[in-house]
MOPAC internal coordinates of N, CA, C and O (Angstrom, degrees):
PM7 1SCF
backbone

  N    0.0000 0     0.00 0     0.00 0    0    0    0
  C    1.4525 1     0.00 0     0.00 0    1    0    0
  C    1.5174 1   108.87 1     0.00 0    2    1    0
  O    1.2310 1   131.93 1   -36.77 1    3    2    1
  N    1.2843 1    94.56 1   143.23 1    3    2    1
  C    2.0318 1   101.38 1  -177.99 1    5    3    2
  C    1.7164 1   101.63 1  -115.42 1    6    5    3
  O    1.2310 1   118.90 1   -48.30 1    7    6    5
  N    1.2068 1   119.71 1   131.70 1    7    6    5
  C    1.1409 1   116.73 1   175.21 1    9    7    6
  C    1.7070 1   111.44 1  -115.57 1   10    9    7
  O    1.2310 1   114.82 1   -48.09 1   11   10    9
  N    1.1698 1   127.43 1   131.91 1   11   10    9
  C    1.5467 1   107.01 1  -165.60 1   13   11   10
  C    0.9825 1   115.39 1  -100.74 1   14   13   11
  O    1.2310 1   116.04 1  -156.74 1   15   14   13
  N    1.5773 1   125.12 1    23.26 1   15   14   13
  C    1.5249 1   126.79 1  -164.80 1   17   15   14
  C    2.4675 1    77.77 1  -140.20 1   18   17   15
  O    1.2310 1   101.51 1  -161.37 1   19   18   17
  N    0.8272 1   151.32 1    18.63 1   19   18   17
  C    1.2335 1   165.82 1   177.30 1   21   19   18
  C    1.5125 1   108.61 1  -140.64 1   22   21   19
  O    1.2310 1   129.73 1    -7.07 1   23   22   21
  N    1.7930 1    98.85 1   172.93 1   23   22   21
  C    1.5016 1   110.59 1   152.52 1   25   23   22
  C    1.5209 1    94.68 1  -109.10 1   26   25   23
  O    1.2310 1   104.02 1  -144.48 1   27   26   25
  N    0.9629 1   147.05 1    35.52 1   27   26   25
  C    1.4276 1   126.74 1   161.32 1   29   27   26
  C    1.2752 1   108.64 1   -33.29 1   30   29   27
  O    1.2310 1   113.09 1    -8.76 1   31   30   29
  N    1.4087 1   130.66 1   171.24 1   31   30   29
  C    1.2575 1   129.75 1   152.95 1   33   31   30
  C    1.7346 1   101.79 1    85.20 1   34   33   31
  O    1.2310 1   124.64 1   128.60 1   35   34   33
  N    1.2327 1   108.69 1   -51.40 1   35   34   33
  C    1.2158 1    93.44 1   179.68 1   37   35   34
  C    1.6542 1   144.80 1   -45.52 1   38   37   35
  O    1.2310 1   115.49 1   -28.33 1   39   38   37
  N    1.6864 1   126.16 1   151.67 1   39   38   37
  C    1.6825 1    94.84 1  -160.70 1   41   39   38
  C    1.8594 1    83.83 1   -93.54 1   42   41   39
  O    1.2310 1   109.81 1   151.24 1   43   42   41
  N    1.2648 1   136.73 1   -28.76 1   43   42   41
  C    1.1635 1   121.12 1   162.75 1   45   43   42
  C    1.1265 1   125.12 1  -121.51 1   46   45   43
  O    1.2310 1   123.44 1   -62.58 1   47   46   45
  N    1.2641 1   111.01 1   117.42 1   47   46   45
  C    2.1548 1   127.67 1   168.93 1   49   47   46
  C    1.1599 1    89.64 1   -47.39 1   50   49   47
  O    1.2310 1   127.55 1   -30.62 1   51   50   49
  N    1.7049 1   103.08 1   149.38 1   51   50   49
  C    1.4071 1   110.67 1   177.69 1   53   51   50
  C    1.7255 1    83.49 1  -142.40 1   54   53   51
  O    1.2310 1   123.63 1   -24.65 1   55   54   53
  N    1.3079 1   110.65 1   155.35 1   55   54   53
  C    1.6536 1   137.35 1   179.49 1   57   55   54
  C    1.3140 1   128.88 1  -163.37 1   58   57   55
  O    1.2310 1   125.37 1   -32.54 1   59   58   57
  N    1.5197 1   107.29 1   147.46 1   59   58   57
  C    1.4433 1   101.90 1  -149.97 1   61   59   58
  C    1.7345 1    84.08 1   -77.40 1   62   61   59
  O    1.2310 1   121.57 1     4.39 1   63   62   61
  N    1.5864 1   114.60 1  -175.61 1   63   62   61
  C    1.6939 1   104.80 1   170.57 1   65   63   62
  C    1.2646 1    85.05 1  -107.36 1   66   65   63
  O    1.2310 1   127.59 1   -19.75 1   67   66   65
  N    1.7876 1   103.00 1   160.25 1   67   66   65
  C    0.9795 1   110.21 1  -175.41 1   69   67   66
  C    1.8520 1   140.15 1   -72.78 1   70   69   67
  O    1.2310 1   130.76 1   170.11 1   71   70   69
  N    1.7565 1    96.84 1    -9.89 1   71   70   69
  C    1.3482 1   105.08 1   151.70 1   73   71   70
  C    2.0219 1   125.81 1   -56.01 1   74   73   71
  O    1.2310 1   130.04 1   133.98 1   75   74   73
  N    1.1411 1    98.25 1   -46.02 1   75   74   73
  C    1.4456 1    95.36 1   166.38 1   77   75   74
  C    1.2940 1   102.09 1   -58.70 1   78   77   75
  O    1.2310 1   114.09 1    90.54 1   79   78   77
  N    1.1197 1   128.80 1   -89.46 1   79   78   77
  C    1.7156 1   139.75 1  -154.56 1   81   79   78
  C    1.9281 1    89.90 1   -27.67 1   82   81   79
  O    1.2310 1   122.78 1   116.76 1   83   82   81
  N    0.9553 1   112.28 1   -63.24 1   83   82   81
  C    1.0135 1   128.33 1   163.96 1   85   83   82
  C    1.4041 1   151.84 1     5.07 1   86   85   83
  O    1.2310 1   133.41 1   114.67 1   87   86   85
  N    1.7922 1    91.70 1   -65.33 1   87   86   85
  C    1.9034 1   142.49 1   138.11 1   89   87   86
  C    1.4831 1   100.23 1   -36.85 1   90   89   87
  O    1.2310 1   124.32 1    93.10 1   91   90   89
  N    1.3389 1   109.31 1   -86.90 1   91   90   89
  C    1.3637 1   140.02 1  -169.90 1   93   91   90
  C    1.4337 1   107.57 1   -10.82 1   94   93   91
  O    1.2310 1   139.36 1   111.43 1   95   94   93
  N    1.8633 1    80.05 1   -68.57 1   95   94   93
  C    1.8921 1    97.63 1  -163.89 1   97   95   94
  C    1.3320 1    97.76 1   -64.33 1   98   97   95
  O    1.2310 1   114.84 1   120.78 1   99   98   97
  N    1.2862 1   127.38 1   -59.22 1   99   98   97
  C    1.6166 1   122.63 1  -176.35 1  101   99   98
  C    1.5883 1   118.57 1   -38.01 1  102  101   99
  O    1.2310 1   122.15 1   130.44 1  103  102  101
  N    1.4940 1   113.48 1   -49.56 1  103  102  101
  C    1.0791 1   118.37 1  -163.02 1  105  103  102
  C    1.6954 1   104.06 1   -71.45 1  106  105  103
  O    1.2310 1   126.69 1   168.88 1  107  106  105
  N    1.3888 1   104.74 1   -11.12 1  107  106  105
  C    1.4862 1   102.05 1  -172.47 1  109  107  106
  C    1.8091 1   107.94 1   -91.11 1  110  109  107
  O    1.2310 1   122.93 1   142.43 1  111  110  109
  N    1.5272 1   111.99 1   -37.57 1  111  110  109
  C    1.1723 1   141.46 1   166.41 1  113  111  110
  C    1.7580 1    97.68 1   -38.66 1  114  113  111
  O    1.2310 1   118.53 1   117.66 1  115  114  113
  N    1.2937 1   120.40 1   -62.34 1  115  114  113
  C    1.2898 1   134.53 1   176.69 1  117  115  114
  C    0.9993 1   131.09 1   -50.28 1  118  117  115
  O    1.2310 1   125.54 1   136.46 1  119  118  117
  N    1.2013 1   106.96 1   -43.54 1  119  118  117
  C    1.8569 1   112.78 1  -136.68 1  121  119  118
  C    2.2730 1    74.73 1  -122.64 1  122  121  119
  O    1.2310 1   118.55 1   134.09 1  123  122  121
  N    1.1634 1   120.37 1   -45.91 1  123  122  121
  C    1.2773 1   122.42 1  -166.13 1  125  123  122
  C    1.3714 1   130.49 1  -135.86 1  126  125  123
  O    1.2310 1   128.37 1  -151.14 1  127  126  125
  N    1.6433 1   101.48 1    28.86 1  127  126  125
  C    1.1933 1   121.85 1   178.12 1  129  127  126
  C    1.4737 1   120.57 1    35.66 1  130  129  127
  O    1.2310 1   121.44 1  -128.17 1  131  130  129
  N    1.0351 1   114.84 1    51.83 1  131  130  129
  C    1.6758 1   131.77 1  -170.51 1  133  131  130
  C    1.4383 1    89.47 1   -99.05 1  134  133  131
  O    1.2310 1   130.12 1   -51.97 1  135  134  133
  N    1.7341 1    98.09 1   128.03 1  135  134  133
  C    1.7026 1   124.40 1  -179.67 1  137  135  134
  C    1.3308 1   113.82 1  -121.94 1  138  137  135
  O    1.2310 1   118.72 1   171.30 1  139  138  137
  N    1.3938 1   120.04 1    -8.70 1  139  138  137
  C    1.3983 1   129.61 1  -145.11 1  141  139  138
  C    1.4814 1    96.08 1  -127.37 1  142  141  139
  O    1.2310 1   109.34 1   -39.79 1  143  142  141
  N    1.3989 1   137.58 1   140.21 1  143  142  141
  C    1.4440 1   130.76 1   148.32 1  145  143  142
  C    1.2106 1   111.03 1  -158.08 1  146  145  143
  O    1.2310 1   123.61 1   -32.25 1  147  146  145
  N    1.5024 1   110.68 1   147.75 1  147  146  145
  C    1.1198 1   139.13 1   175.26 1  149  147  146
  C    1.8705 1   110.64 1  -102.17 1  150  149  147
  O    1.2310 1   116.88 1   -56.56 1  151  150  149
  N    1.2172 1   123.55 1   123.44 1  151  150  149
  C    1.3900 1   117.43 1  -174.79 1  153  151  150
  C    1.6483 1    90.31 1  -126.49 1  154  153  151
  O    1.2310 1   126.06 1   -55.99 1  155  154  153
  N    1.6818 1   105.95 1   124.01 1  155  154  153
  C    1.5824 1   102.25 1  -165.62 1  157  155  154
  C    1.3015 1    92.26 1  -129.27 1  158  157  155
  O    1.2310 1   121.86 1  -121.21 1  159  158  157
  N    2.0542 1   114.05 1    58.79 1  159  158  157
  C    1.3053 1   104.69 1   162.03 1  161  159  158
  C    1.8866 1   102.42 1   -97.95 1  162  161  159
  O    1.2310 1   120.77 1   -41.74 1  163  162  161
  N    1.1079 1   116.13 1   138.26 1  163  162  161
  C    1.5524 1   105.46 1  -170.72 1  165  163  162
  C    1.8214 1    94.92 1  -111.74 1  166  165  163
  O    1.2310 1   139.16 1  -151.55 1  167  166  165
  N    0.9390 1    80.45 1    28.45 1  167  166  165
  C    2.2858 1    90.96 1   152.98 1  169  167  166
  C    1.3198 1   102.18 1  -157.59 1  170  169  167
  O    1.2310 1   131.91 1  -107.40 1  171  170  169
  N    2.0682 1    94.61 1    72.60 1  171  170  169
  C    1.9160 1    91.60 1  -174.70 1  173  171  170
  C    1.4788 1    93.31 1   -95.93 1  174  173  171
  O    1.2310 1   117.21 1  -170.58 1  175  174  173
  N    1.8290 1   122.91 1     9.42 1  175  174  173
  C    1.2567 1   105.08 1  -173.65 1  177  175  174
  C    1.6146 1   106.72 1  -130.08 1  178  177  175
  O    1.2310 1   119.56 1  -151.09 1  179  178  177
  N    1.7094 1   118.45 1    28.91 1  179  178  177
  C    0.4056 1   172.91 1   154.04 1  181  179  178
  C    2.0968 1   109.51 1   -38.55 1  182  181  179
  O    1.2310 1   126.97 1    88.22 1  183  182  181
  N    0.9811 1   104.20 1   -91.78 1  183  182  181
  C    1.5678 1   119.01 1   142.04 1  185  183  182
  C    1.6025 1   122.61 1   -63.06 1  186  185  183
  O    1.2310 1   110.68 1  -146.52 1  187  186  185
  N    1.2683 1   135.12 1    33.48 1  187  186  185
  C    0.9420 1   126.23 1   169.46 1  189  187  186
  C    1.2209 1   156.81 1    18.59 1  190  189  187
  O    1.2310 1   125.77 1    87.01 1  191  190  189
  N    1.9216 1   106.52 1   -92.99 1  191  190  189
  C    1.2292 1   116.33 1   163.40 1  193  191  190
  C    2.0616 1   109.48 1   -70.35 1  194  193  191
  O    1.2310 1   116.85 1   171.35 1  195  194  193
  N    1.3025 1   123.60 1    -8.65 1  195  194  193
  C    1.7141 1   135.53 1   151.95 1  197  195  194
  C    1.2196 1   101.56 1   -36.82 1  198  197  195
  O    1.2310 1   124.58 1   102.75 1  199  198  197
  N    1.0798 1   108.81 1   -77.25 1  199  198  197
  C    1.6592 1   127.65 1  -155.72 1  201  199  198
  C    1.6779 1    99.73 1   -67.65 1  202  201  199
  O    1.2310 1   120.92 1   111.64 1  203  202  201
  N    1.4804 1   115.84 1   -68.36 1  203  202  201
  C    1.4777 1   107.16 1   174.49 1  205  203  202
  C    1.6956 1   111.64 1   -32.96 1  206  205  203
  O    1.2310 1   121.61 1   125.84 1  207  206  205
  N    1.1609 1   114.53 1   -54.16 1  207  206  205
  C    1.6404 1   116.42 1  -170.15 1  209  207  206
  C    1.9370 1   117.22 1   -51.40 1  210  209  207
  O    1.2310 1   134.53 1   137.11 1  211  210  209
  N    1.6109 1    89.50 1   -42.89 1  211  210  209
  C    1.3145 1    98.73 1   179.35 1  213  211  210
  C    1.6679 1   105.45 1   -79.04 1  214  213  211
  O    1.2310 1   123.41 1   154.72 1  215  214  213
  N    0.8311 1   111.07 1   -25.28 1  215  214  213
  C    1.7648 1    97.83 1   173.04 1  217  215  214
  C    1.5930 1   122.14 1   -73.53 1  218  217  215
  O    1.2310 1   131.30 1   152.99 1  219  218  217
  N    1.1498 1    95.79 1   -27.01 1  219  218  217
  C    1.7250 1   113.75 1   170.57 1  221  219  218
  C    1.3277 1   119.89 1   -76.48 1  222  221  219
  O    1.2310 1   125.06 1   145.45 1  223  222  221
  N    1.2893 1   107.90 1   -34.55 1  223  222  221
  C    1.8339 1   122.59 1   176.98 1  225  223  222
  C    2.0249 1    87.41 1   -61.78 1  226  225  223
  O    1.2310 1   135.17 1   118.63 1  227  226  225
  N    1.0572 1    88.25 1   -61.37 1  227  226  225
  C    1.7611 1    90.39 1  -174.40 1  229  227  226
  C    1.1830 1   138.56 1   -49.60 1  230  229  227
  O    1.2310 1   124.08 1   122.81 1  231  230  229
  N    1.1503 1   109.78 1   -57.19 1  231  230  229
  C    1.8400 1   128.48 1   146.07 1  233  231  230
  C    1.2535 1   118.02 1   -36.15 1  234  233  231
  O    1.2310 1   113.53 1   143.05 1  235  234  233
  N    1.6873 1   129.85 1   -36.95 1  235  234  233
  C    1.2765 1   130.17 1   180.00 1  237  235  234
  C    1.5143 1   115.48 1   -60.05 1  238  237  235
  O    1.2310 1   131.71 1   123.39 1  239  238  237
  N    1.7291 1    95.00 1   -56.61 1  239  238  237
  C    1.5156 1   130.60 1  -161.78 1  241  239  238
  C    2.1403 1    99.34 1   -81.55 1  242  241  239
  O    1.2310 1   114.58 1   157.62 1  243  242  241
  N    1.2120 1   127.88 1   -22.38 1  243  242  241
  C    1.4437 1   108.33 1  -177.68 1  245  243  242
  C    1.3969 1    85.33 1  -152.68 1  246  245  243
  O    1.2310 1   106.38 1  -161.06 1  247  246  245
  N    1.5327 1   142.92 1    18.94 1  247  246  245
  C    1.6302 1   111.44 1  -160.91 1  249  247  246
  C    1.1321 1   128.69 1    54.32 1  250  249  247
  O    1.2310 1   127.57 1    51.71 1  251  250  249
  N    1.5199 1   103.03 1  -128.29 1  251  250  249
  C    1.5595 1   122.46 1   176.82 1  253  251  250
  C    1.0033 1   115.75 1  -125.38 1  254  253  251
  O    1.2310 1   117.19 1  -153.64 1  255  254  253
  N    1.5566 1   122.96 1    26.36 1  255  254  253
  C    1.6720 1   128.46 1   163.78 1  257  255  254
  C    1.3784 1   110.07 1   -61.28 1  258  257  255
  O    1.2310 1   124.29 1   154.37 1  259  258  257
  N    1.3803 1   109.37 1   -25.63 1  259  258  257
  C    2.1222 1    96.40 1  -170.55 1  261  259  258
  C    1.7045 1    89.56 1   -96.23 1  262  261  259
  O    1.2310 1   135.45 1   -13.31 1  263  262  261
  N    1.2248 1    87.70 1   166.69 1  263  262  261
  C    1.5056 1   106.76 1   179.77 1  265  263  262
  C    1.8309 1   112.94 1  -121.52 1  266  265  263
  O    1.2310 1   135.78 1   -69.90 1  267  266  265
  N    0.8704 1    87.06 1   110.10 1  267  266  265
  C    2.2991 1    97.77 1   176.48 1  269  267  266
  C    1.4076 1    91.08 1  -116.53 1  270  269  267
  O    1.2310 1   136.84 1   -47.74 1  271  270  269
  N    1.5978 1    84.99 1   132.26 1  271  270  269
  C    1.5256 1   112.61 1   136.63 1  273  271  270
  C    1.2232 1   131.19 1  -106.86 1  274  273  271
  O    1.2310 1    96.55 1   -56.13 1  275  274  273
  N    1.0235 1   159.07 1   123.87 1  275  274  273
  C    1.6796 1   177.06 1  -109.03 1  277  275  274
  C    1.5096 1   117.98 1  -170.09 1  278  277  275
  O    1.2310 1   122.96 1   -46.72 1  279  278  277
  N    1.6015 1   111.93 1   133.28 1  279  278  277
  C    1.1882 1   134.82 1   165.52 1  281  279  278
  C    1.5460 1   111.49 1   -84.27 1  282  281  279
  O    1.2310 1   121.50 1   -44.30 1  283  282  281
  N    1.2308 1   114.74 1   135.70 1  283  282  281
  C    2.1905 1   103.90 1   176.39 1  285  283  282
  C    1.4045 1    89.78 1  -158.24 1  286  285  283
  O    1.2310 1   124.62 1    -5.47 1  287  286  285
  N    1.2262 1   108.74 1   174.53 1  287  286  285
  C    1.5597 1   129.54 1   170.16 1  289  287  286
  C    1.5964 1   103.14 1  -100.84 1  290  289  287
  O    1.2310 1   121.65 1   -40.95 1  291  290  289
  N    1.4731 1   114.44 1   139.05 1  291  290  289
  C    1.1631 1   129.44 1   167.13 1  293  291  290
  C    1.4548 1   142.90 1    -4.09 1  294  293  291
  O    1.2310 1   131.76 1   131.31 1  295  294  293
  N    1.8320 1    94.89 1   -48.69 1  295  294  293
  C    1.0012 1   110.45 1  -168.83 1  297  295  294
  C    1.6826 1   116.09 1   -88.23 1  298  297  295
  O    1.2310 1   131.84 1   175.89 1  299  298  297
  N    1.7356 1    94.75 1    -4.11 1  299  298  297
  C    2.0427 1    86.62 1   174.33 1  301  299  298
  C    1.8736 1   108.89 1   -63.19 1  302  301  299
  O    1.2310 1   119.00 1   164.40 1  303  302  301
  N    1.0769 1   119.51 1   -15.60 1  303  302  301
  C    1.3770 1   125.54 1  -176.85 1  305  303  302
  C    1.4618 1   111.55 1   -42.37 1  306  305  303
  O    1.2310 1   119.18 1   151.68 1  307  306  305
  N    1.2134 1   119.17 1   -28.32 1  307  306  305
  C    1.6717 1   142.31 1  -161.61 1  309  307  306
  C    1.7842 1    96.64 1   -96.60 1  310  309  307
  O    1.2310 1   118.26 1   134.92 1  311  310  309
  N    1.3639 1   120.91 1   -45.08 1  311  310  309
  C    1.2640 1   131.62 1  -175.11 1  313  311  310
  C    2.0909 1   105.99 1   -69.74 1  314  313  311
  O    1.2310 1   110.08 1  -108.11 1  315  314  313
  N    1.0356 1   136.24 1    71.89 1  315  314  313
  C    1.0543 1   158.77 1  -179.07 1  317  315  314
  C    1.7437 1    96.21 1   -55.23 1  318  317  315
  O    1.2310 1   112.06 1   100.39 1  319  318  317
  N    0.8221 1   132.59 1   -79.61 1  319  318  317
  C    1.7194 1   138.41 1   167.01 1  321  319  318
  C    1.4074 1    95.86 1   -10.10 1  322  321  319
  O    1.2310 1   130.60 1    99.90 1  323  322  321
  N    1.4024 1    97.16 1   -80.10 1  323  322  321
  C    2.0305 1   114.67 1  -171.94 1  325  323  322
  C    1.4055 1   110.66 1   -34.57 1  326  325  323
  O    1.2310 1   120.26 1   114.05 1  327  326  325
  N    1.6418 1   117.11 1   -65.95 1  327  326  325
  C    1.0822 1   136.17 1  -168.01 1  329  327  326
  C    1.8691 1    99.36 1   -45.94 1  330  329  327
  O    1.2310 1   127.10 1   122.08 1  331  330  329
  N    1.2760 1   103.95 1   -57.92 1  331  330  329
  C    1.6765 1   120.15 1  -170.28 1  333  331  330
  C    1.4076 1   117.09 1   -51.96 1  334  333  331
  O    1.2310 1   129.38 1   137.76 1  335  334  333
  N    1.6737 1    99.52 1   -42.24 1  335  334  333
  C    1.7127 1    98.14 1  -178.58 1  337  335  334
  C    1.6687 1   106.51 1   -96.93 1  338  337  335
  O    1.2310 1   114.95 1  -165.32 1  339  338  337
  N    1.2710 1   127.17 1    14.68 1  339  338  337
  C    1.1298 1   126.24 1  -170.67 1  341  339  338
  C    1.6957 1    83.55 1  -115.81 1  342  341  339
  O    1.2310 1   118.36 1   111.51 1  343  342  341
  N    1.3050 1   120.73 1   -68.49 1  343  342  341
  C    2.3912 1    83.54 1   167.02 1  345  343  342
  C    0.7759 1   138.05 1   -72.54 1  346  345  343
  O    1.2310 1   119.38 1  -173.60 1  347  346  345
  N    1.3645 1   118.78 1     6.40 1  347  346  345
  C    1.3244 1   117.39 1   153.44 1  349  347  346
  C    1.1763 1   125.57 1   -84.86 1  350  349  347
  O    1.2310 1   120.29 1  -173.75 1  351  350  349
  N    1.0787 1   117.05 1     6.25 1  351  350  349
  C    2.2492 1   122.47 1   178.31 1  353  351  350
  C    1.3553 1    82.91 1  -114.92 1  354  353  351
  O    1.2310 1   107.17 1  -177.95 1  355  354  353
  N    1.8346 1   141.51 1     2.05 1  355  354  353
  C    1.7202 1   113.29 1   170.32 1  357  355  354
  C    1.6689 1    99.53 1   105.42 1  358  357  355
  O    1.2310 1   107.28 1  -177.05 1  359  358  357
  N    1.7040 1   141.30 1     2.95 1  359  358  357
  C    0.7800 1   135.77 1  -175.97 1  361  359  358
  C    1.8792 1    97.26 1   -82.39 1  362  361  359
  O    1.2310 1   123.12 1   -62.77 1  363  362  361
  N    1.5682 1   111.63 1   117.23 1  363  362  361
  C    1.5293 1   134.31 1  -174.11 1  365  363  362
  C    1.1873 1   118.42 1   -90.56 1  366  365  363
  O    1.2310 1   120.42 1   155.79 1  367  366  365
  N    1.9457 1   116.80 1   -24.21 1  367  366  365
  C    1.3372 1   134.11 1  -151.19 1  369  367  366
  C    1.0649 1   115.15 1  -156.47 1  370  369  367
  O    1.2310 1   112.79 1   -75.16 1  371  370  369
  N    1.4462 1   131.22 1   104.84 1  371  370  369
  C    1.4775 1   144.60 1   159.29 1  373  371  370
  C    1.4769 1   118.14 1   -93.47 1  374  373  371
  O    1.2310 1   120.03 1   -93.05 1  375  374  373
  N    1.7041 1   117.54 1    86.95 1  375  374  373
  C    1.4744 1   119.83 1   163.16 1  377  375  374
  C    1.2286 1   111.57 1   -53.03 1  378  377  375
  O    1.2310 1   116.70 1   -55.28 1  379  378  377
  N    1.1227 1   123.87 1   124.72 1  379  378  377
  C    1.4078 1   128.26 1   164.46 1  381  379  378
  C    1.6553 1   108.03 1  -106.13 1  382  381  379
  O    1.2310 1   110.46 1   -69.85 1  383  382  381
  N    1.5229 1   135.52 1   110.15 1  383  382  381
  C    1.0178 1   152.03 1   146.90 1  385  383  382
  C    1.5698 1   118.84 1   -40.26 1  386  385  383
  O    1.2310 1   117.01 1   -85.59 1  387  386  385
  N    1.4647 1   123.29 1    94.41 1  387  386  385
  C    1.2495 1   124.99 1   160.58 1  389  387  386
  C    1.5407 1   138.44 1   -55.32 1  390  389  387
  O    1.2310 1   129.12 1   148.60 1  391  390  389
  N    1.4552 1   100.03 1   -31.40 1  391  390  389
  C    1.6473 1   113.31 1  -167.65 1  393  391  390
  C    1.4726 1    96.47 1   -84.83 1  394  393  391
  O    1.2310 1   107.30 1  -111.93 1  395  394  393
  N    1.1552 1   141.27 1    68.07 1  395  394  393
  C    1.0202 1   138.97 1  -160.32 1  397  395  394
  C    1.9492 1    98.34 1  -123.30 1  398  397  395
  O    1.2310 1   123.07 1   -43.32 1  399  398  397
  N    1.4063 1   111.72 1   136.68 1  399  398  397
  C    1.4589 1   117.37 1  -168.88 1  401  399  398
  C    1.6326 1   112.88 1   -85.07 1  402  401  399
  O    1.2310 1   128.80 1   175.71 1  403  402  401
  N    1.3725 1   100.66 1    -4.29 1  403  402  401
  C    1.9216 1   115.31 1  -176.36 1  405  403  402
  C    1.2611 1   104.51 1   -89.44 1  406  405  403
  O    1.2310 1   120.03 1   -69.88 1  407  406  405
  N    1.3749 1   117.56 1   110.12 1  407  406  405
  C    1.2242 1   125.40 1  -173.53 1  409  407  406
  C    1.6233 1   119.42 1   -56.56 1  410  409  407
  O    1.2310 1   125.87 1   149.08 1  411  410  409
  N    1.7119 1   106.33 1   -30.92 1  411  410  409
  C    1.2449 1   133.06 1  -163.12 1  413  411  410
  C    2.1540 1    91.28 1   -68.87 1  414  413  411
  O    1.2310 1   126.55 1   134.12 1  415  414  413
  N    1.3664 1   105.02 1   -45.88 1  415  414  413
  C    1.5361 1   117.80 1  -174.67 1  417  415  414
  C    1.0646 1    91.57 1   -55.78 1  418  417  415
  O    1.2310 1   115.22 1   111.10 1  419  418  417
  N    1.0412 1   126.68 1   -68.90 1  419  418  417
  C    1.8267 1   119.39 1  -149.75 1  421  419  418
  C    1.5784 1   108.54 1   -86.52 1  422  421  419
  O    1.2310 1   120.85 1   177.82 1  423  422  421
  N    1.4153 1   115.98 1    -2.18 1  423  422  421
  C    2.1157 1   118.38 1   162.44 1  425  423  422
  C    1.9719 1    97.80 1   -77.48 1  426  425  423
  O    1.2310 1   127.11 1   166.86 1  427  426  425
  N    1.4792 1   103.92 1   -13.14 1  427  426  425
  C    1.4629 1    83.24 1  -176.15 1  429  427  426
  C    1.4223 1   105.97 1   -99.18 1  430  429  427
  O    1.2310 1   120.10 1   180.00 1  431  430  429

């Protein structure tokens, strides 16, 4: 399956690491006083121990002064760690995507 708003389908996920992502946000923080973000990978948990790192890079470097919103699947709800360091780096907003083709997603 190809989804054109995803990589579903794809035979390899690709992601930035979270030192880049990382760059990014700072440099935007910096350079364009960006407080606000939206991260619209919807396999941000996907990379895992990625994502933990980059939430920690974040939390170190501003706390919870920036503000993220985030796309995830259902099931990080269960991941207690994730959840913890992701408000604690300032994450305000978890989209959760319903139309989802994983049968397993939509029993939860």
């Amino acid at each position: 399956m190809n989804c054109e708003h995803c990589s579903l389908g794809e035979d390899d996920p690709r992601w930035a690491c979270a030192c880049y992502l990382f760059g990014v946000v700072k440099w935007l923080v910096e350079t364009r006083r960006a407080r606000h973000f939206f991260l619209v990978d919807d396999r941000l948990e996907e990379d895992l121990d990625g994502t933990i790192e980059f939430f920690e890079m974040v939390s170190e470097k501003y706390g919870s002064r920036l503000h993220f919103t985030v796309q995830t699947r259902l099931e990080i709800a269960k991941d207690i760690k994730l959840l913890e360091v992701m408000k604690k780096a300032g994450v305000r907003a978890d989209c959760v995507g319903y139309e989802s083709p994983i049968n397993e997603d939509l029993r939860a």
